[in-house]
C-alpha positions in Angstrom: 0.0 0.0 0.0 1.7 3.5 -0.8 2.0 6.0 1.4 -0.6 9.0 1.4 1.8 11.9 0.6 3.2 9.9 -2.7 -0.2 8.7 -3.7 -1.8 12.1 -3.3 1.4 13.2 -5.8 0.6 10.3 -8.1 -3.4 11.1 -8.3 -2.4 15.4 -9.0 0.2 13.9 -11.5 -2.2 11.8 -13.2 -5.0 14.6 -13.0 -2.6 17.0 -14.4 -1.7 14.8 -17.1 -5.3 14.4 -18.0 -6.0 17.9 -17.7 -3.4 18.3 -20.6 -4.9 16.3 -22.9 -8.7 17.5 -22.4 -8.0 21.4 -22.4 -9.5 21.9 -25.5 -12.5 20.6 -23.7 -12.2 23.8 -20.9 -13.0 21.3 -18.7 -12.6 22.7 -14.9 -11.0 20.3 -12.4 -13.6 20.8 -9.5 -16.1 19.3 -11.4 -14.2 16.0 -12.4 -15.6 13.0 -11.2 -12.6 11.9 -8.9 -13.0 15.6 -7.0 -16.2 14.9 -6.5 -15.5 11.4 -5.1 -12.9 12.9 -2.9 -14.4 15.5 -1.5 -17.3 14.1 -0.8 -15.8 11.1 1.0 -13.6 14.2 3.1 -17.1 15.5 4.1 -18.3 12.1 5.6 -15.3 11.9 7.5 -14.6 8.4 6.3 -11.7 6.8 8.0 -8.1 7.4 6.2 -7.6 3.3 5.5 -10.8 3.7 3.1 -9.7 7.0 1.7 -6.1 5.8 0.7 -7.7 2.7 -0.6 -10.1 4.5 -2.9 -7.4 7.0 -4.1 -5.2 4.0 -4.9 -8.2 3.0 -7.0 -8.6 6.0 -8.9 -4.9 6.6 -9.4 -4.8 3.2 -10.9 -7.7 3.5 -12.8 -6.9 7.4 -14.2 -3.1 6.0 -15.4 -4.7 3.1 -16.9 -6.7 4.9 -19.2 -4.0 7.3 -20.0 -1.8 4.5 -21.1 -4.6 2.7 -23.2 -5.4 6.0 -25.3 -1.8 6.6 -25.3 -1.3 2.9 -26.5 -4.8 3.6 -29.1 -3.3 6.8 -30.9 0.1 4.7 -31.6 -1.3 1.3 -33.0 -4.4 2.2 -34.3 -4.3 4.2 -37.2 -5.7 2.3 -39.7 -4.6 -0.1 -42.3 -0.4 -0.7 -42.5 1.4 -1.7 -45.4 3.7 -5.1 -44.6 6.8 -3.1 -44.4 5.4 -1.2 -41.6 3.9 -4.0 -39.6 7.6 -5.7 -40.0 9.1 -2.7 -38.7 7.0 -2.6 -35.7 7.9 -5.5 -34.2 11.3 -5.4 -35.2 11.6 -7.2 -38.7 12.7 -6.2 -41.5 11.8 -7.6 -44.8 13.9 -9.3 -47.6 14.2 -7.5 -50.8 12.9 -8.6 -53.9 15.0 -10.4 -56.4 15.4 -8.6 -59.4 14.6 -10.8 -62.0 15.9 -11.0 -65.5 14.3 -11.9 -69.0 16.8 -13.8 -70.1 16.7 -16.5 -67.4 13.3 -17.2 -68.4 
C-alpha cells in the first residue's frame, strides 16, 4: 500500500496529465468525477484506511486509461502496409529479387 503523501502526488500527476490532454475541452478540475468522489468522502469523515484505498483505485484507474489511449493513438491508425507492420515489431523484410528476361 503507498504512502498518502506519494499517492496524493501520483493522483495530482495523473489529474494533471489528463487535464493536458482534455484542455480543449475547458473542462474545470472541481467538477471532475474523482473531485467529487474525494471531496465528498472528506465531508463524511470516512476513515483514512478507506480514503487511501479508494485513491489507490482511482490513481490506478486514471493512469490506466491514459496509457490505453496513449497505446490507441500509436497502433491504431488504420490499415499498415507489410513493411510497416515488419518494422513494428522489429523485422525487416527481404528485398525482392530482381529478375531478368533472359533467365526465363
Amino acid at each position: 500500500m503507498a504512502r498518502p503523501v506519494s499517492l496524493l502526488r501520483n493522483i495530482v500527476r495523473e489529474l494533471r496529465l489528463s487535464r493536458s490532454r482534455d484542455l480543449a475541452k475547458k473542462v474545470p478540475l472541481v467538477s471532475s468525477a474523482a473531485y467529487k468522489y474525494v471531496l465528498t468522502k472528506f465531508r463524511d469523515g470516512s476513515e483514512g484506511q478507506e480514503l487511501v484505498q479508494d485513491g489507490e483505485i482511482w490513481y490506478l484507474y486514471m493512469k490506466s486509461r491514459r496509457e490505453h489511449t496513449a497505446l490507441l493513438a500509436r497502433y491504431c491508425r488504420g490499415e499498415r502496409s507489410i513493411e510497416d507492420a515488419a518494422k513494428m515489431v522489429g523485422l525487416q523484410i527481404p528485398d525482392k529479387p530482381k529478375l531478368d528476361n533472359k533467365s526465363l
